[in-house]
C-alpha positions as CSV (number, residue, x, y, z in Angstrom):
1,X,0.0,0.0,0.0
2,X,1.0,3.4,-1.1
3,X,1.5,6.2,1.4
4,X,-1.0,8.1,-0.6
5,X,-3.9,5.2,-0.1
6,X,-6.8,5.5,2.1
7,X,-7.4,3.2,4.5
8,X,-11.1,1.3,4.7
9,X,-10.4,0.5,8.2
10,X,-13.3,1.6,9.4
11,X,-11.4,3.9,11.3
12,X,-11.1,8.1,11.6
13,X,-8.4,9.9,13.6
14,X,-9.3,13.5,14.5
15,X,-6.0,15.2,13.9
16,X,-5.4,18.6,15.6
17,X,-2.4,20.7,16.1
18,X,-2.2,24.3,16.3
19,X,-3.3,26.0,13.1
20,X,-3.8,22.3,10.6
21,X,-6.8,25.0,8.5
22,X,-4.1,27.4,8.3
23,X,-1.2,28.1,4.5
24,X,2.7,27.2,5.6
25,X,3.0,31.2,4.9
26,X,-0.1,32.2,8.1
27,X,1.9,29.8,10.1
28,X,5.6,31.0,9.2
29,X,7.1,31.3,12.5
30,X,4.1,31.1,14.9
31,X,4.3,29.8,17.9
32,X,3.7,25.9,17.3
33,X,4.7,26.2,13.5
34,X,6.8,23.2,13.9
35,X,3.9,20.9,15.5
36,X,1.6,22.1,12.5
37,X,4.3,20.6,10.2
38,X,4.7,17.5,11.6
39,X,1.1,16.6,11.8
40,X,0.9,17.4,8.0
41,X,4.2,14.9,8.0
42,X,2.3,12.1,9.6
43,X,-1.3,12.8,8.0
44,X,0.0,10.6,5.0
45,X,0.6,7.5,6.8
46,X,-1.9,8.1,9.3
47,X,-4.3,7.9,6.4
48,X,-2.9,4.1,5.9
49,X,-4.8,3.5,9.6
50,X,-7.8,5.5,9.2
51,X,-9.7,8.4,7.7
52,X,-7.7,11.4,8.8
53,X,-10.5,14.3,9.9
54,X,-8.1,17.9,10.5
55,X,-10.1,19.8,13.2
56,X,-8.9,23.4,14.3
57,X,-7.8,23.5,18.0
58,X,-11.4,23.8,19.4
59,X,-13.4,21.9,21.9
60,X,-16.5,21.9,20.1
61,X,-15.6,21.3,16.5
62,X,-13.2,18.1,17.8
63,X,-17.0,16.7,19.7
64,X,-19.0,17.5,16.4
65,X,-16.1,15.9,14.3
66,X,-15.7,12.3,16.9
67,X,-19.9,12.3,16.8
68,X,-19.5,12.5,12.8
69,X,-17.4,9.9,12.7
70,X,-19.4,8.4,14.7
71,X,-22.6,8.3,12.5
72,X,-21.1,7.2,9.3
73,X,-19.9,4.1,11.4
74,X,-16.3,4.7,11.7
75,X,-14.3,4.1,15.0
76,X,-12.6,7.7,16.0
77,X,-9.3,8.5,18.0
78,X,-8.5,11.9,18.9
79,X,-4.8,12.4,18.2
80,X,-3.3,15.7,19.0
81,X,0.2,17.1,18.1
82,X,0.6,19.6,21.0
83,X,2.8,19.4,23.9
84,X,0.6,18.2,26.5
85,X,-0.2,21.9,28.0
86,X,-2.5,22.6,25.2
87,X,-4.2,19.6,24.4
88,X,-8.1,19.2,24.6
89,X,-8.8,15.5,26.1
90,X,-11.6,13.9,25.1
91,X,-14.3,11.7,26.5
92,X,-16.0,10.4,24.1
93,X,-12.8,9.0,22.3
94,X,-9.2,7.7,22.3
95,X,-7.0,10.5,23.2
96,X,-3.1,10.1,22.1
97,X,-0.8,12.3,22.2
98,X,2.2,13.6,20.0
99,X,4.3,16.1,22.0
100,X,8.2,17.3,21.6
101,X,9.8,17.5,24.8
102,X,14.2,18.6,24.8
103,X,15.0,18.7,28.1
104,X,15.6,16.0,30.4
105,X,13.3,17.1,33.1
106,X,9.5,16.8,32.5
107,X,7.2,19.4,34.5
108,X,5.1,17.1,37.3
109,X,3.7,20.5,39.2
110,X,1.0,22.9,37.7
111,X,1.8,26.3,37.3
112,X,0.3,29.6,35.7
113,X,-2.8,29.1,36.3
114,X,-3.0,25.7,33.6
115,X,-3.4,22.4,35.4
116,X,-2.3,20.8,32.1
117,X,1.5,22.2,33.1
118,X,1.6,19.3,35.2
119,X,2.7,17.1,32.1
120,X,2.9,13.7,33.6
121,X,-0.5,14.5,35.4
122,X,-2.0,15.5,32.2
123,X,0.2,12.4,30.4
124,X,-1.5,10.0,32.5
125,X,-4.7,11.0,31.9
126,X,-4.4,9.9,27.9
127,X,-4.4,6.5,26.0
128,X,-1.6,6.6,24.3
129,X,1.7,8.5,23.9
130,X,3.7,8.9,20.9
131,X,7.2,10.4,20.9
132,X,9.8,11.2,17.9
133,X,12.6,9.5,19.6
134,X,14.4,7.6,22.5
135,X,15.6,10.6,24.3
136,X,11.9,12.0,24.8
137,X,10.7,8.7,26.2
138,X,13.4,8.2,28.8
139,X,12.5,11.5,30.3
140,X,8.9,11.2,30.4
141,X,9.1,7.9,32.1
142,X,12.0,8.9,34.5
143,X,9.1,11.9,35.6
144,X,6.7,8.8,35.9
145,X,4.5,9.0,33.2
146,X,2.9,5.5,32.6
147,X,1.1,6.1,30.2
148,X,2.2,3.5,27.2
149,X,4.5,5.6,25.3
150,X,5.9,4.6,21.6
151,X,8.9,6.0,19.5
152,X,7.9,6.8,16.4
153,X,10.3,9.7,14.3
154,X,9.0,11.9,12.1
155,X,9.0,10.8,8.4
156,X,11.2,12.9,6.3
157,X,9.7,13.7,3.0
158,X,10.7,10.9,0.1
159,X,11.7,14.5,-2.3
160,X,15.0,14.7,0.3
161,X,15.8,11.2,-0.2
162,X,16.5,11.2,-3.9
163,X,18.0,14.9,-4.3
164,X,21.7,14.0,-6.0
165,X,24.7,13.8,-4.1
166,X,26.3,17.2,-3.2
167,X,29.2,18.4,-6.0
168,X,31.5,21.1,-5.9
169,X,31.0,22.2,-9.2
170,X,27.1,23.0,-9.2
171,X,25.8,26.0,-9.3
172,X,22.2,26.4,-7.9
173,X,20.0,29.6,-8.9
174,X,17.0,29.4,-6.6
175,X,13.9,32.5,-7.3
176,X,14.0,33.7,-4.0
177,X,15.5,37.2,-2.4
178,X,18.1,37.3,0.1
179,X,20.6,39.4,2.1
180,X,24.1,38.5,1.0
181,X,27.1,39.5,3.2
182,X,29.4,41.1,2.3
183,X,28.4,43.6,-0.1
184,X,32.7,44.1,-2.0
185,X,32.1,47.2,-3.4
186,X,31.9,48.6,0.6
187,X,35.7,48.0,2.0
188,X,35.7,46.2,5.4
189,X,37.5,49.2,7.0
190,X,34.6,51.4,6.1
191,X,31.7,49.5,7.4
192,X,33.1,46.6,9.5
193,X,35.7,48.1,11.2
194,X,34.2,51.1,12.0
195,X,34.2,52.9,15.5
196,X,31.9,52.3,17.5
197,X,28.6,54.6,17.4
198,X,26.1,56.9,19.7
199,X,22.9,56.2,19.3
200,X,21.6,59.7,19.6
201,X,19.1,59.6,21.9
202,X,20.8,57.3,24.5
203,X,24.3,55.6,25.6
204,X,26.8,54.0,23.5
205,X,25.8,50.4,22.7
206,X,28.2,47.6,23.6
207,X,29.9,45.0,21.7
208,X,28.9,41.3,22.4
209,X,29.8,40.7,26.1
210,X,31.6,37.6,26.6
211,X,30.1,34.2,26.9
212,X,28.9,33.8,30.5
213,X,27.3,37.6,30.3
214,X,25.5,36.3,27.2
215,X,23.6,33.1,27.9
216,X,22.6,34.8,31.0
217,X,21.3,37.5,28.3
218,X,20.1,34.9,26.8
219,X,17.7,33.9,29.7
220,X,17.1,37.3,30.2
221,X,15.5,37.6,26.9
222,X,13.2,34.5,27.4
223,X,12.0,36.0,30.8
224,X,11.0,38.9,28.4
225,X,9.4,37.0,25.9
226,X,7.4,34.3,28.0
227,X,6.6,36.9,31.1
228,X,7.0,40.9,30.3
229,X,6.2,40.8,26.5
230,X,2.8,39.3,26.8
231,X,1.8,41.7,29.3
232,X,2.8,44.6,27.4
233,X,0.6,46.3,24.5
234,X,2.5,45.5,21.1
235,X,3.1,49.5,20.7
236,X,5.4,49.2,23.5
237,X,6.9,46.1,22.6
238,X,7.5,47.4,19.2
239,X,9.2,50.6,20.6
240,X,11.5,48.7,22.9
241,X,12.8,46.7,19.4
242,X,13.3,49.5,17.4
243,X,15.9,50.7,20.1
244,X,18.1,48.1,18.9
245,X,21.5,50.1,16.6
246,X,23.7,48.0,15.3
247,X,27.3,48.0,16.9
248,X,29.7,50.5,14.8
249,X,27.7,52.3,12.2
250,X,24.5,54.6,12.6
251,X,21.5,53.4,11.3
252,X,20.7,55.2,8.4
253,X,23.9,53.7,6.8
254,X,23.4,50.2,7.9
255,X,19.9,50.6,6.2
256,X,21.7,51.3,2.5
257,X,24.2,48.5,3.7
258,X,21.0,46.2,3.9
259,X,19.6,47.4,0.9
260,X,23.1,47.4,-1.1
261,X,23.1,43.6,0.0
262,X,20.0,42.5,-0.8
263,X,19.5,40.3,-4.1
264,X,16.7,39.1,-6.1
265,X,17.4,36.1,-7.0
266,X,19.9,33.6,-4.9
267,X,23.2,31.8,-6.6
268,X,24.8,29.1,-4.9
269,X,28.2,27.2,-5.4
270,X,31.0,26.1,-3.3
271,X,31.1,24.5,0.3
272,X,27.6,25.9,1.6
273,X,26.6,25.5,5.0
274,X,22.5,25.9,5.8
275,X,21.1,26.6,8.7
276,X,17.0,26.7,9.2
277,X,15.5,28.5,12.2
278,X,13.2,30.6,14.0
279,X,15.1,33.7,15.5
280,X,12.2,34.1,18.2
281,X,13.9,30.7,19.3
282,X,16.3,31.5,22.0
283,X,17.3,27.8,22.1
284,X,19.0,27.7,18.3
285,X,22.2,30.0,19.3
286,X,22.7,32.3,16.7
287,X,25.5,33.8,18.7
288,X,28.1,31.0,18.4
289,X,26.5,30.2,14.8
290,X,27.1,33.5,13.0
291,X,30.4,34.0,15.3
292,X,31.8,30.3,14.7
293,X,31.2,30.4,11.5
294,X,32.7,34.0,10.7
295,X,36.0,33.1,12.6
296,X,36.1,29.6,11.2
297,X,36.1,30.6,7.8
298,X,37.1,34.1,7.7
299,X,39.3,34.1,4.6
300,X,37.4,31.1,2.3
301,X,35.9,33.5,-0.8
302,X,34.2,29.5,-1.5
303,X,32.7,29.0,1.6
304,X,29.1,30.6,2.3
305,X,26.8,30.5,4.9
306,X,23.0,29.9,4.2
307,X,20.9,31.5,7.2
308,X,16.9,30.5,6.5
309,X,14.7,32.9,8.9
310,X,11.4,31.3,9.8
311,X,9.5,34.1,11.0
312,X,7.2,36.9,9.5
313,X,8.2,39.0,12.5
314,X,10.4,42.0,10.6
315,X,11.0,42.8,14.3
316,X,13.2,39.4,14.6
317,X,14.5,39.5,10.9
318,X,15.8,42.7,12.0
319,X,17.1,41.7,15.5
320,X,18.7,38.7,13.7
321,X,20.5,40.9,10.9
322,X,21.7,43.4,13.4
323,X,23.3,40.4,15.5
324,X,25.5,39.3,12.6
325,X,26.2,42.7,12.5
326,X,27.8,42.8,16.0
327,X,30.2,40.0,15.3
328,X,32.2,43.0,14.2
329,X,34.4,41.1,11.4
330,X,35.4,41.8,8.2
331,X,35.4,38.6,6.0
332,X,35.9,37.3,2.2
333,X,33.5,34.0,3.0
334,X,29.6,34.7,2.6
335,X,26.9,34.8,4.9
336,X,23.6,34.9,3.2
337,X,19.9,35.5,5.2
338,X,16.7,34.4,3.8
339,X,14.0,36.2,5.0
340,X,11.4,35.0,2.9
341,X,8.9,31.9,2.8
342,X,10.7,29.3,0.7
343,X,7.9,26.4,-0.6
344,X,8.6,23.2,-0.4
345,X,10.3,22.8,-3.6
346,X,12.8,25.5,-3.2
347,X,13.5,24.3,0.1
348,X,14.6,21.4,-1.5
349,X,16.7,22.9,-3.6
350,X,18.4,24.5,-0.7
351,X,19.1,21.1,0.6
352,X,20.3,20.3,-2.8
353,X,22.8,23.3,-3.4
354,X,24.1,22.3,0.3
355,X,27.0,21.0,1.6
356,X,26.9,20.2,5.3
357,X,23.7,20.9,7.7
358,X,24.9,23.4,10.7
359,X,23.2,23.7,14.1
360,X,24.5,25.3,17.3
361,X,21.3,24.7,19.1
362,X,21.4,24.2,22.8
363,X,18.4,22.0,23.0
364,X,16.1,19.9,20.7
365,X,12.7,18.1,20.2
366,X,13.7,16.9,17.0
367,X,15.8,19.1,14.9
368,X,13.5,17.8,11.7
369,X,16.2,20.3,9.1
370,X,18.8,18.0,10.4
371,X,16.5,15.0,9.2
372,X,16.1,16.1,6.1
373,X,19.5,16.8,5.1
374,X,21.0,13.9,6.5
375,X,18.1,11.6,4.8
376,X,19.7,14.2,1.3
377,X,22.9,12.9,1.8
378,X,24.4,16.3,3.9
379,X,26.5,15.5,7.0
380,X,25.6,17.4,9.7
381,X,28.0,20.2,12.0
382,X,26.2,19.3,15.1
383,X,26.4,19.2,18.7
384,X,24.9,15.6,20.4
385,X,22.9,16.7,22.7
386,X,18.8,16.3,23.6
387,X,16.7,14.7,21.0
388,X,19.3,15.0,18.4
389,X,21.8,12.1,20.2
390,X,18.8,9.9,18.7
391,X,20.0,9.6,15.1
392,X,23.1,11.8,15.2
393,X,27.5,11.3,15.7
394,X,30.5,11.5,14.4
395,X,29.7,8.6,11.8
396,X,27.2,11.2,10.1
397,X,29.0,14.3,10.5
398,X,30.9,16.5,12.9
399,X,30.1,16.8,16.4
400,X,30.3,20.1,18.0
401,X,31.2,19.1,21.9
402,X,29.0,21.0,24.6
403,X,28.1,20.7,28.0
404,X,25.1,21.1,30.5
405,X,24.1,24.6,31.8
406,X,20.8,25.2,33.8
407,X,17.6,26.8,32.5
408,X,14.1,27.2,32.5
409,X,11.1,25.4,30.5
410,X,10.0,27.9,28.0
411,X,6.3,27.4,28.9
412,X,6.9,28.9,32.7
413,X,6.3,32.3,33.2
414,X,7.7,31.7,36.6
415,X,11.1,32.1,35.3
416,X,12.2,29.4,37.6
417,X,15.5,27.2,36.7
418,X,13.9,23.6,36.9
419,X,16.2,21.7,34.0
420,X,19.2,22.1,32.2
421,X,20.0,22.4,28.4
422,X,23.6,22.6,26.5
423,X,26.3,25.2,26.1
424,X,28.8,24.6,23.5
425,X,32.1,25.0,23.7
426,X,32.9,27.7,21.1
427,X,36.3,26.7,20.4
428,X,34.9,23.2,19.6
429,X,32.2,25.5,17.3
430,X,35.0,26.5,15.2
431,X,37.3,23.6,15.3
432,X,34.4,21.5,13.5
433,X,33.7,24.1,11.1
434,X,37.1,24.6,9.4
435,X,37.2,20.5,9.6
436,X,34.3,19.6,8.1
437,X,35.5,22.7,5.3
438,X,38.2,20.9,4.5
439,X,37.0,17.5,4.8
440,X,34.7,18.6,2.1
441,X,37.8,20.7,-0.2
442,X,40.4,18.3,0.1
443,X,38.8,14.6,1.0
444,X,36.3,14.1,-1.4
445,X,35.9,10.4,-0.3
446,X,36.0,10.8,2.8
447,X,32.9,13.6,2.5
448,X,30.9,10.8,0.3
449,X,31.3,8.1,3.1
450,X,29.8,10.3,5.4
451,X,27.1,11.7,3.0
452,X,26.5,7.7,2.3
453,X,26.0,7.2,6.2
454,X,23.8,9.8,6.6
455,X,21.4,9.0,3.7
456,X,21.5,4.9,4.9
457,X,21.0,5.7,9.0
458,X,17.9,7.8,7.9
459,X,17.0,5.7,5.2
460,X,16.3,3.3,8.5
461,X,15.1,5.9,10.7
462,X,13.0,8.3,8.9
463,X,11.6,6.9,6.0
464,X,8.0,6.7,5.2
465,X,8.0,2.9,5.4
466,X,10.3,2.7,8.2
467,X,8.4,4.7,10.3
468,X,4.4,3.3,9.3
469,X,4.8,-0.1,11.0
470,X,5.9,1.8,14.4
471,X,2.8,4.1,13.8
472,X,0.8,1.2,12.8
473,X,1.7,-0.9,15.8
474,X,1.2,1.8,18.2
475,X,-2.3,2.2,17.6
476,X,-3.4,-0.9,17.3
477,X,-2.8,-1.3,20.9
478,X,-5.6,1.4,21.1
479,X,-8.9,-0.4,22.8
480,X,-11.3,1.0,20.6
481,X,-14.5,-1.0,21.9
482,X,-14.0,0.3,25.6
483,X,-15.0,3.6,24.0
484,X,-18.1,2.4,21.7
485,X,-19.8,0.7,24.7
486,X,-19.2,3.8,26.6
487,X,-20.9,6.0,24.2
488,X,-23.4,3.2,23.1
């Protein structure tokens, strides 16, 4: 059976996530975006156990849709892919769960006002839990959870899986603007190396403090974001971003910097690094990313950075743009920014034009850009850490060493330190940068046996038919009768 088919089971599965009636460009960079596009990952196979019924995130239209299933004589689950603080659970049907979870402590208190914070209460209270991974799993049943709970990854899509092997003499034009860095008609000493400036209506802004005064920056910002910002009325929050001056140059000329920068269409060749991420995500480390790569590489003309944005906030863009900024380095290699939304075919042909995956994330559900070029055939520049020590190491690509610092689960508003996620070791960021560079200029075999790992490990992992039978075999231990004879 295809992916495609529909199953005559006799079965429906009410599928909710966030925004599942919602385009991929409403979504771009909302806050669930990722859960929306793993349930449209798993619809597909799902389909193979039962009709699949997308409901918006609503009490009453999830009843309506179990009691329609109902009527035409199917047997309905209610499968959700929502962390368990925002899940609706049912009575009427099976309730499983899909959640993403990258710490290794699991929240058993409730807090905020939501009783469903208490995660291995509110775990306990379904039929059936269905992680992406080994890592998840451990830590909800270390917190006690007992609820039965299943790996099954997230399938990768089959157009990653038959993109051509990476060569360094393809050039890839993909229809899409971008910001390309630098502009080499503006000399670094002009722009880059410029003195510091006033802003004009305040104090001199500060270079990047070093890295202990940043992370705890860093957690600073997330108390803003989860606590202070949603209390405050958007003018003021949007007055409080447009504060932000870029280190060295006033804003007026870093505005025809940007422009002078930006390009229509993108060109690729070379040794390309890509990197995919939200910038409202404090967790993906665009610090030691931008930085690491920068310093790693400062001198390669053939060696480019690809930076996707997943946001339609031009507040982050912005913020994200003025960061790379601050790294305050003149360099020949490129770093490149794409701010738009790329559909799935041009994504692919990011992956395509790539050469290695990069990530200096400090913590991860499931890293699914990682999947997908490793299932392409891309190495990955990685740490191990979190969800991504379920398919990644040094057979696949290079490791990016780290270690644990403490921090807080992005859901409390408390602002209280209850788990720990990873800090890497900068040095370590760069060493595995100018490696894996070289690896891929000078060692062409050597890249291709990696590439050949990558594509074989997720072949096993990630593929549509390796991952149906788990999905399969998962529900089927569902006791759908217990529910008809309740409702009956």
């Amino acid at each position: 059976m295809s992916v495609s088919e529909t199953s005559t089971s006799g079965r429906a599965v009410i599928l909710t996530s966030y925004r599942t009636h919602l385009s991929g460009t409403q979504r771009l960079g909302s806050p669930g975006y990722s859960y929306d596009v793993v349930a449209g990952l798993l619809a597909p196979l799902l389909q193979r156990w039962g009709e699949v019924m997308p409901v918006p995130l609503d009490v009453h239209r999830i009843e309506d849709a179990i009691r329609t299933a109902r009527q035409r004589g199917l047997q309905p689950i209610h499968l959700s892919v929502l962390p368990f603080q925002d899940v609706y659970l049912t009575a009427s049907a099976p309730n499983v769960v899909f959640p993403f979870w990258e710490f290794p402590d699991v929240p058993a208190e409730a807090f905020d006002g939501n009783p469903q914070n208490n995660w291995v209460a509110t775990a306990n209270r379904c039929d059936l839990v269905l992680v992406c991974g080994p890592f998840t799993a451990e830590s909800l049943r270390r917190a006690g959870i007992r609820t039965p709970i299943h790996v099954v990854p997230v399938p990768t899509p089959r157009e990653y899986f038959v993109l051509p092997s990476w060569s360094p003499d393809t050039v890839t034009r993909i229809p899409c603007s971008a910001y390309v860095f630098p502009n080499p008609a503006v000399p670094g000493h002009e722009l880059w190396d410029a003195a510091d400036a006033v802003d004009e209506d305040g104090p001199r802004l500060q270079p990047p403090a070093p890295s202990l005064a940043r992370s705890l920056l860093g957690q600073l910002r997330l108390a803003y974001r989860h606590v202070l910002k949603p209390l405050l009325p958007p003018v003021v929050h949007q007055a409080a971003r447009t504060r932000v001056r870029p280190v060295g140059v006033g804003l007026d000329r870093w505005h025809e910097y940007l422009h002078s920068c930006r390009h229509e269409h993108l060109e690729l060749s070379g040794i390309v690094f890509t990197s995919i991420f939200s910038p409202q995500d404090g967790r993906k480390n665009r610090e030691d990313l931008l930085s690491g790569f920068v310093t790693a590489l400062r001198d390669r003309a053939d060696a480019t950075l690809v930076v996707k944005l997943v946001s339609a906030d031009s507040l982050w863009i912005e913020s994200a743009l003025n960061y790379y900024r601050t790294t305050g380095l003149s360099h020949r290699c490129k770093v490149i920014f794409i701010t738009d939304y790329l559909p799935d075919e041009q994504l692919c042909a990011l992956a395509g034009a790539s050469t290695y995956y990069l990530t200096t994330t400090r913590a991860e559900g499931c890293c699914l850009p990682l999947l997908n070029y490793l299932a392409a055939g891309r190495p990955g520049v990685a740490p191990c850490h979190t969800a991504i020590s379920d398919y990644f190491g040094p057979e696949l690509g290079f490791v990016i060493r780290s270690s644990l610092e403490r921090t807080l689960w992005p859901q409390d508003r408390r602002i209280r330190f209850k788990t720990t996620w990873h800090r890497l070791m900068w040095p370590s960021v760069v060493e595995q940068i100018r490696r894996s560079y070289e690896l891929a200029r000078n060692d062409r075999a050597s890249y291709e046996a990696l590439a050949a790992a990558a594509r074989s490990r997720m072949t096993q992992w990630v593929e549509a038919e390796a991952v149906w039978p788990r999905l399969r075999d998962a529900l089927d231990t569902l006791n759908l009768r217990r529910f008809t004879t309740l409702v009956a």
